[in-house]
C-alpha positions in Angstrom: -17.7 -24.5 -15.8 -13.9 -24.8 -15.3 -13.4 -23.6 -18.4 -15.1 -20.5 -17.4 -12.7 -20.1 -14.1 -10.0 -20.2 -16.0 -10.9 -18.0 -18.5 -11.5 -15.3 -15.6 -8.5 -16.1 -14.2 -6.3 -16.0 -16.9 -8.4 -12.3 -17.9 -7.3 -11.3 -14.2 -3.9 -11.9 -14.3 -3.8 -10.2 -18.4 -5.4 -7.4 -16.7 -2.4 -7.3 -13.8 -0.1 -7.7 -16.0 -0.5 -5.5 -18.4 -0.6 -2.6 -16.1 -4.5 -1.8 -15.6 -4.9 1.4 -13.4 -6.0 -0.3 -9.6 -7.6 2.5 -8.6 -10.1 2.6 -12.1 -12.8 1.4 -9.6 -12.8 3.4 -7.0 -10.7 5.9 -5.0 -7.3 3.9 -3.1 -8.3 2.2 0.0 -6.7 4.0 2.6 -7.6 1.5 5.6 -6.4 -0.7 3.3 -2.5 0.7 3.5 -2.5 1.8 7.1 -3.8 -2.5 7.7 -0.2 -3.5 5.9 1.5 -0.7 7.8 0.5 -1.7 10.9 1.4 -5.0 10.1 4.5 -4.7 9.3 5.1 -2.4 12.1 3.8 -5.5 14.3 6.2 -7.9 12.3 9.3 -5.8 12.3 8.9 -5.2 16.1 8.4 -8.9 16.3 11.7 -10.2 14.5 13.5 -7.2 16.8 12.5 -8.7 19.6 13.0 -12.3 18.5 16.8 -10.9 17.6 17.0 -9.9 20.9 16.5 -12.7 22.8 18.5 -15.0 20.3 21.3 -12.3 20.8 21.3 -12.6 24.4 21.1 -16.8 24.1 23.7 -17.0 21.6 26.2 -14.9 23.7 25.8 -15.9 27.3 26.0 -19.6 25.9 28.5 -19.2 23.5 26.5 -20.6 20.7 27.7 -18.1 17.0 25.2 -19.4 15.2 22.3 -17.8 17.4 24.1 -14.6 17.4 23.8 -14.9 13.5 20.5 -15.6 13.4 19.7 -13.0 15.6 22.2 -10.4 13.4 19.5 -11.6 10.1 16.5 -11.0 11.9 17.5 -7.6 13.4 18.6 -6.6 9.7 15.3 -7.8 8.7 13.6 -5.7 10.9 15.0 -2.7 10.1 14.6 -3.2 7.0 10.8 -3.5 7.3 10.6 -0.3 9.7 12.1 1.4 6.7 9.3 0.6 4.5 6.7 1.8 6.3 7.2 5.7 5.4 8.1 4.2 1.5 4.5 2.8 1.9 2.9 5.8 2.8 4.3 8.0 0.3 3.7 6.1 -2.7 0.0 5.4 -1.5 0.2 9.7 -0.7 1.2 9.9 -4.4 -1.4 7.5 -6.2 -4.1 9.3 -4.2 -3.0 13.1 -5.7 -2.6 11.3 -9.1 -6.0 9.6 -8.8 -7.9 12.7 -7.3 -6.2 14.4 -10.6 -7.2 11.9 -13.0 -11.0 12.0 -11.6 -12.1 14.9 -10.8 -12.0 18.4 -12.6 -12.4 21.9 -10.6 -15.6 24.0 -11.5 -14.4 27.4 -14.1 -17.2 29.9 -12.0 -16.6 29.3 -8.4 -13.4 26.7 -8.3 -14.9 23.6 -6.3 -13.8 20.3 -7.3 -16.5 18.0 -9.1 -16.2 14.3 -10.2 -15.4 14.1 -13.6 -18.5 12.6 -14.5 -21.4 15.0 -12.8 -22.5 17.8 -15.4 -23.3 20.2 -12.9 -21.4 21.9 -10.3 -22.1 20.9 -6.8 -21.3 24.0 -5.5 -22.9 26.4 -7.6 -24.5 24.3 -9.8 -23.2 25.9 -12.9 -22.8 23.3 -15.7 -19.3 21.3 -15.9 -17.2 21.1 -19.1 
């Protein structure tokens, strides 16, 4: 049985590695994204607000290394309130390139089909 397990695990991480499509089972998860979003919205606000307070400690008692630490974590915050608008944009882009790469527009009326149905859910002509 262990054998097994590692056999799967050692197939998963092949699979990662070698670049498999993530989005060959299904369409991207958008609840998914907007969860780490909002996470790291919460986290970036929270190391602001940490820096803050260690900013204010460090300097009314005189204490440098505090005002450091609180210099780090306001960098770090920034940095992750940047990301959040790089998130979205790449998941914005892997969702056009997946709803390209799956579904294929009818030649008689236009509407958009899965790439797998054979008729036209639309007008029900026949897909190519």
């Amino acid at each position: 049985m262990n054998e097994r397990v590692r056999t799967s695990e050692s197939e998963n991480a092949a699979s990662t590695v070698s670049g498999r499509d993530p989005y060959a089972d299904g369409a991207p998860d958008w609840e998914r994204v907007e969860l780490r979003r909002m996470l790291l919205l919460g986290l970036a606000f929270m190391a602001l607000f940490f820096s803050f307070g260690l900013f204010l400690g460090g300097s009314l008692s005189g204490m440098g290394g505090m005002v450091v630490v609180s210099l780090v974590l306001a960098v770090a915050g920034i940095i992750m309130l940047g990301m959040r608008p790089v998130l979205l944009k790449r998941h914005r882009r892997e969702v056009v390139r997946w709803k390209k790469d799956n579904h294929v527009q009818c030649e008689y009326c236009g509407g958009t089909n899965h790439k797998d149905d054979h008729r036209c859910h639309f007008c029900g002509a026949p897909l190519r």
